[in-house]
C-alpha positions as CSV (number, residue, x, y, z in Angstrom):
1,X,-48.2,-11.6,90.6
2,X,-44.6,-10.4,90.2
3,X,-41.9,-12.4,88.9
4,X,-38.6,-12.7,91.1
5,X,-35.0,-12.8,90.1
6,X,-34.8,-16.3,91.4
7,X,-37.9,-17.5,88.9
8,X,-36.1,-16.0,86.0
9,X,-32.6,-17.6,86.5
10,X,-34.4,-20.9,86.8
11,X,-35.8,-20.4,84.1
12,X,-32.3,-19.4,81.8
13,X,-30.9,-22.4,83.7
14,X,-33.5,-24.8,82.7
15,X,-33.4,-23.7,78.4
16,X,-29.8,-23.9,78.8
17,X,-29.8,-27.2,80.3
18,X,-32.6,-28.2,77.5
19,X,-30.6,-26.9,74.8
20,X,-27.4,-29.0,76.0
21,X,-29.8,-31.9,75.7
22,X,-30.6,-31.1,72.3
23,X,-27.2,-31.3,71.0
24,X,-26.2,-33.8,72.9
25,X,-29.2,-36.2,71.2
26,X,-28.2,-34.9,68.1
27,X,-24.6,-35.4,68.1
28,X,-26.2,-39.1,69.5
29,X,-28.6,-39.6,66.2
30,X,-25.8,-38.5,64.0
31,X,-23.2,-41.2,65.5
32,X,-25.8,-43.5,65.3
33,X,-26.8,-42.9,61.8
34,X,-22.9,-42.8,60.6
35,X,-22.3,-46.5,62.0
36,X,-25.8,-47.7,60.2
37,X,-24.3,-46.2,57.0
38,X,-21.1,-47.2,57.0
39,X,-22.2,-51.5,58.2
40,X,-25.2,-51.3,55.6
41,X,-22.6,-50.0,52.8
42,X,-20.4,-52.7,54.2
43,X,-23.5,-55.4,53.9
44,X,-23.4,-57.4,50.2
45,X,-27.4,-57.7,49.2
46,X,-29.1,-56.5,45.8
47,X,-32.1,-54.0,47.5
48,X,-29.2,-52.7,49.0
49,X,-26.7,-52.4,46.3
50,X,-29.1,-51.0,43.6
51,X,-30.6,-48.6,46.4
52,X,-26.9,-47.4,47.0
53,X,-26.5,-47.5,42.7
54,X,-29.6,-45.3,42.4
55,X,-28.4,-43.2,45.1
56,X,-25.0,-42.7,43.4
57,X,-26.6,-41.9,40.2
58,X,-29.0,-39.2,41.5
59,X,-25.9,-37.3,43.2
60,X,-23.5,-37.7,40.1
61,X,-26.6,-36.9,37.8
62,X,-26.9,-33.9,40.4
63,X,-23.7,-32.7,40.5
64,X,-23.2,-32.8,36.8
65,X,-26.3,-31.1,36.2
66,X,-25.0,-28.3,38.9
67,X,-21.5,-28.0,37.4
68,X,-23.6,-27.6,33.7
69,X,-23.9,-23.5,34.1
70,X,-20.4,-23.0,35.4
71,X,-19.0,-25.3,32.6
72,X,-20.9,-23.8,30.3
73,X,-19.7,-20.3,30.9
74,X,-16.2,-21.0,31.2
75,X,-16.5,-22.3,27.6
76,X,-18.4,-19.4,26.4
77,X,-15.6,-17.2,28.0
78,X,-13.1,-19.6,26.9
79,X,-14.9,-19.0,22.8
80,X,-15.1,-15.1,23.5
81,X,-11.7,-15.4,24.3
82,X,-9.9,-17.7,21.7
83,X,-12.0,-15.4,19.1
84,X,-10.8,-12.0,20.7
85,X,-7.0,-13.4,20.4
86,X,-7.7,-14.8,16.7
87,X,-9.0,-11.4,15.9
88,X,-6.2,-9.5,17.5
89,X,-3.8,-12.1,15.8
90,X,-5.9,-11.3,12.5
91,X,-5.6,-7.9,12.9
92,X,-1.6,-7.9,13.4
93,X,-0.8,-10.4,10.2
94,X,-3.1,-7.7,8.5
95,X,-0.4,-4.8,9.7
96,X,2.4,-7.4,9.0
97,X,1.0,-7.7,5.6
98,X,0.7,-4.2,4.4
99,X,4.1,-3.1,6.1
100,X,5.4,-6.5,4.0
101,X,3.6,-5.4,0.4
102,X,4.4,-2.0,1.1
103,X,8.3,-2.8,1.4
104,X,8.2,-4.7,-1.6
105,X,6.2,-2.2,-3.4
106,X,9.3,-0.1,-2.7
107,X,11.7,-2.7,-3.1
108,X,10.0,-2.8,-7.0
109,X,10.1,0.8,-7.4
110,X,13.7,1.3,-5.8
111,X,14.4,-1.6,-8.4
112,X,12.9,-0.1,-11.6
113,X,14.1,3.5,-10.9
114,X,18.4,1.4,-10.1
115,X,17.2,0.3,-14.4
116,X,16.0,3.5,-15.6
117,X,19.3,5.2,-14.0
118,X,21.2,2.2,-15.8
119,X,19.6,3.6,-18.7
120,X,20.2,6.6,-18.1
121,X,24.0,5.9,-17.8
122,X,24.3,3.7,-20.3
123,X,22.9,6.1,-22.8
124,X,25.1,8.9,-21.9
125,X,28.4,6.6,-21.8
126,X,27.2,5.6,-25.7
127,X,26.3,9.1,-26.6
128,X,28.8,11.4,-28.4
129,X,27.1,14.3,-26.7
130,X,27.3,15.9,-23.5
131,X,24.4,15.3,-21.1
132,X,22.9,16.3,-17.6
133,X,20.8,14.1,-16.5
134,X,17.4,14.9,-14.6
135,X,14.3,13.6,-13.2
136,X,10.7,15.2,-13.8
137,X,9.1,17.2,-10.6
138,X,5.9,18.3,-12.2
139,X,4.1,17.1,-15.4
140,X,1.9,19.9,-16.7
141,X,0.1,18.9,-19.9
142,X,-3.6,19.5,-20.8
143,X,-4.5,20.9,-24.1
144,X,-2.9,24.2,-24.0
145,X,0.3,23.6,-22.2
146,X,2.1,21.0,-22.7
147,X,5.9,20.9,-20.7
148,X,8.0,19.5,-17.8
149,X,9.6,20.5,-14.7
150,X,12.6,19.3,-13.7
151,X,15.4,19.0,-11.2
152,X,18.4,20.6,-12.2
153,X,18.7,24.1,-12.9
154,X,21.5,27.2,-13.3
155,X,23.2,24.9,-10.8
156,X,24.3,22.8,-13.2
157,X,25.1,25.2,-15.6
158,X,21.2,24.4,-18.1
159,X,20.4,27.4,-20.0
160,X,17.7,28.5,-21.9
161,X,17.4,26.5,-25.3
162,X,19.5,23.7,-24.6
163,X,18.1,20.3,-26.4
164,X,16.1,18.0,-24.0
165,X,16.2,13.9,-25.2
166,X,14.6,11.3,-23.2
167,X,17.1,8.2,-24.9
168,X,17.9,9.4,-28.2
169,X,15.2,11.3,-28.9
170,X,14.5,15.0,-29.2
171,X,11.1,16.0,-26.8
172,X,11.3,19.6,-25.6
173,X,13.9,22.3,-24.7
174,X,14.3,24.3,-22.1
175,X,12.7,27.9,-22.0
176,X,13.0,29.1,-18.4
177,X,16.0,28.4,-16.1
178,X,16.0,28.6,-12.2
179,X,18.7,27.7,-9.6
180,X,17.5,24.1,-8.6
181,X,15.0,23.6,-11.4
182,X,14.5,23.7,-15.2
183,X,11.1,24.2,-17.4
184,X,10.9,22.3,-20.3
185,X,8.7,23.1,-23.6
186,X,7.8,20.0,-25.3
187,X,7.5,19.6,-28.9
188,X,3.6,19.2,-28.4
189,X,3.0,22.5,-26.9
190,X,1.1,25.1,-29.1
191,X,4.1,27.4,-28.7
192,X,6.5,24.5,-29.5
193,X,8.3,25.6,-33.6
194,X,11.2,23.2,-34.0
195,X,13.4,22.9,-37.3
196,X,13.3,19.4,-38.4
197,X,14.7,17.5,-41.8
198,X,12.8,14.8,-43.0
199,X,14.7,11.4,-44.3
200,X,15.2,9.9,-47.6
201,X,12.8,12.6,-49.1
202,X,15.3,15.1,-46.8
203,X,12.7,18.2,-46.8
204,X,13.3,21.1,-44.6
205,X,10.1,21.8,-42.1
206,X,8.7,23.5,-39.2
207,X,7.8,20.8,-36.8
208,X,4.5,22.6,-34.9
209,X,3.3,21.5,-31.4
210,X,-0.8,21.3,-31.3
211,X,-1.3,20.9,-27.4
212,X,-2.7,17.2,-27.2
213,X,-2.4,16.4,-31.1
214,X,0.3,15.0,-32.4
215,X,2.8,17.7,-33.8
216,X,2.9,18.2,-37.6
217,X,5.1,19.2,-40.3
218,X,4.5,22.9,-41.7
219,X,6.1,24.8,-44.0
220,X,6.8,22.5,-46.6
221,X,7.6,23.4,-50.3
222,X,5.9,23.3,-52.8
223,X,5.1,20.0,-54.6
224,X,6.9,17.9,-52.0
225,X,5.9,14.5,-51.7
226,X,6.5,12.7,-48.7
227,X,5.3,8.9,-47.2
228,X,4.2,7.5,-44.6
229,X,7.1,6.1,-42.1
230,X,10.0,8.7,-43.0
231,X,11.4,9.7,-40.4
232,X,11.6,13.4,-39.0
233,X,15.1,14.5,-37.6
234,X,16.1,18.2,-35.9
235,X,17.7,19.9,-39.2
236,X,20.6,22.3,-37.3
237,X,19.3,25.1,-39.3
238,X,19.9,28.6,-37.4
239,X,22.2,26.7,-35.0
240,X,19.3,26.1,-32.3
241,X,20.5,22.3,-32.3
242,X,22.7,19.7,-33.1
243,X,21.6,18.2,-36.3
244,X,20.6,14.6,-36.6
245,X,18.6,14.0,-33.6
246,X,15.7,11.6,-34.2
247,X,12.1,13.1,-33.2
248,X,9.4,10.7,-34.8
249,X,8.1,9.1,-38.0
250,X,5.7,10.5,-40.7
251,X,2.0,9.4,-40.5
252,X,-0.3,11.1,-43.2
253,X,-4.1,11.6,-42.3
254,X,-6.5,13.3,-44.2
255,X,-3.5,15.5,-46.2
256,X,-2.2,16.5,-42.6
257,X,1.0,15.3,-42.1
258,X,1.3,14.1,-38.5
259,X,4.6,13.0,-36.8
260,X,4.3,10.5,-34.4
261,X,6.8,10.8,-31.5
262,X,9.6,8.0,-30.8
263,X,9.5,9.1,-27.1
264,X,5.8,8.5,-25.4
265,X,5.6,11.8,-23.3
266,X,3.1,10.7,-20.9
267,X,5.7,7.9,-19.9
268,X,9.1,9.4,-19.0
269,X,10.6,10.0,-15.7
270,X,14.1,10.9,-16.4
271,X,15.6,12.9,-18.9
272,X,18.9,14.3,-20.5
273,X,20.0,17.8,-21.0
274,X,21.9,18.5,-24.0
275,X,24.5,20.9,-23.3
276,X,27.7,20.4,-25.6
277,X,26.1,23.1,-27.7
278,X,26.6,25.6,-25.5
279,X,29.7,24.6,-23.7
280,X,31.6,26.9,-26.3
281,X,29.4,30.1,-25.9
């Protein structure tokens, strides 16, 4: 049996007419139940009120138990975060620090290089001699070679020989001259053979470098006699330098007769050229 057009839109008709009921009911129920709620909340009487207190308590209970994984994360983002600044922060006072030390490692160094020039000065404004002053580039001393290289050269008129002090004291001289630099042979190099006087006992010597040894005193005459603490001055013999310039003191060990610098040459960084001597040649 076939179904007509007519049973069909009877049939729409009839569920749409059902389905305005439904929501009509319901939008009934809902009014209903709203008015009960709001006259039994209104209503004073303990079943009541504790059945309203527990009801309370299960939804705040609820909603704080709900609102426990959100809180919880924004915390733990909040931690992460508050440590990733205090690291960053760390990391920048670190910087600050070094650039800080570093500064006043230079501040130190600028400091004790302004005294040694003062020194320096001073010295030469004391000195009856003529000086050039000069810092040390290289420092080449082992057991065979023992000499400086420094700053200054035919530029400022250094020439071969000249006298090299650091203070007052006689270390080297100069054996090779370029145009902006200078070597120096100090008085502990194998090669090094300086002229020296010794005082009171005042005996004539060869003061001989022995690479990282101490330097002794050769050449002596015969049946000298000679202590402990004199001191050992250039002699001016030959005309290779000015006479008088203190070198070191006398130390006897085991019959060798040692002289023991005035100037440590492992702990200089300026120096003074010597050059009255030749201003005349």
């Amino acid at each position: 049996m076939e179904t007509s057009r007519d049973d069909v839109g009877i049939a729409i008709r009839s569920a749409l007419l059902a389905k305005g009921t439904k929501q009509r009911f319901s939008l009934f129920v809902l009014v209903i139940v709203s008015t009960t709620l709001i006259f039994l909340e209104s209503l004073e009487v303990k079943p009541l009120n504790y059945f309203r207190s527990f009801i309370k308590d299960i939804i705040y209970r609820g909603s704080q138990a709900v609102s426990v994984p959100s809180t919880s994360f924004n915390n733990f983002n909040n931690f992460i975060k508050s440590h990733l600044n205090l690291y960053d922060e760390h990391t920048e006072l670190k910087k600050d620090y070094e650039n800080l030390k570093n500064n006043v490692s230079k501040s130190d160094f600028l400091e004790l290089e302004n005294t040694q020039l003062r020194k320096l000065i001073d010295e030469q404004a004391s000195s009856t001699f003529n000086f050039i002053s000069a810092r040390i580039m290289l420092d080449k001393q082992s057991m065979y070679l023992n000499s400086f290289i420094i700053n200054v050269g035919s530029n400022k008129g250094i020439k071969n020989g000249m006298a090299v002090l650091h203070g007052e004291n006689f270390i080297g001289r100069i054996v090779d001259v370029n145009f902006f630099s200078s070597r120096v042979l100090l008085i502990s190099d194998l090669n090094s053979k300086i002229p020296v006087i010794t005082e009171p006992s005042a005996y004539h010597a060869i003061l001989s470098g022995h690479g990282g040894k101490e330097p002794t005193l050769e050449y002596l005459p015969e049946n000298y006699n000679i202590e402990d603490g004199e001191k050992v001055y250039t002699s001016g013999k030959e005309g290779i330098f000015s006479p008088g310039i203190p070198i070191g003191e006398v130390k006897i060990e085991d019959g060798i007769i040692n002289v023991m610098l005035f100037s440590n040459l492992d702990q200089i960084t300026f120096v003074n050229v010597k050059i009255e001597d030749f201003d005349n040649k």
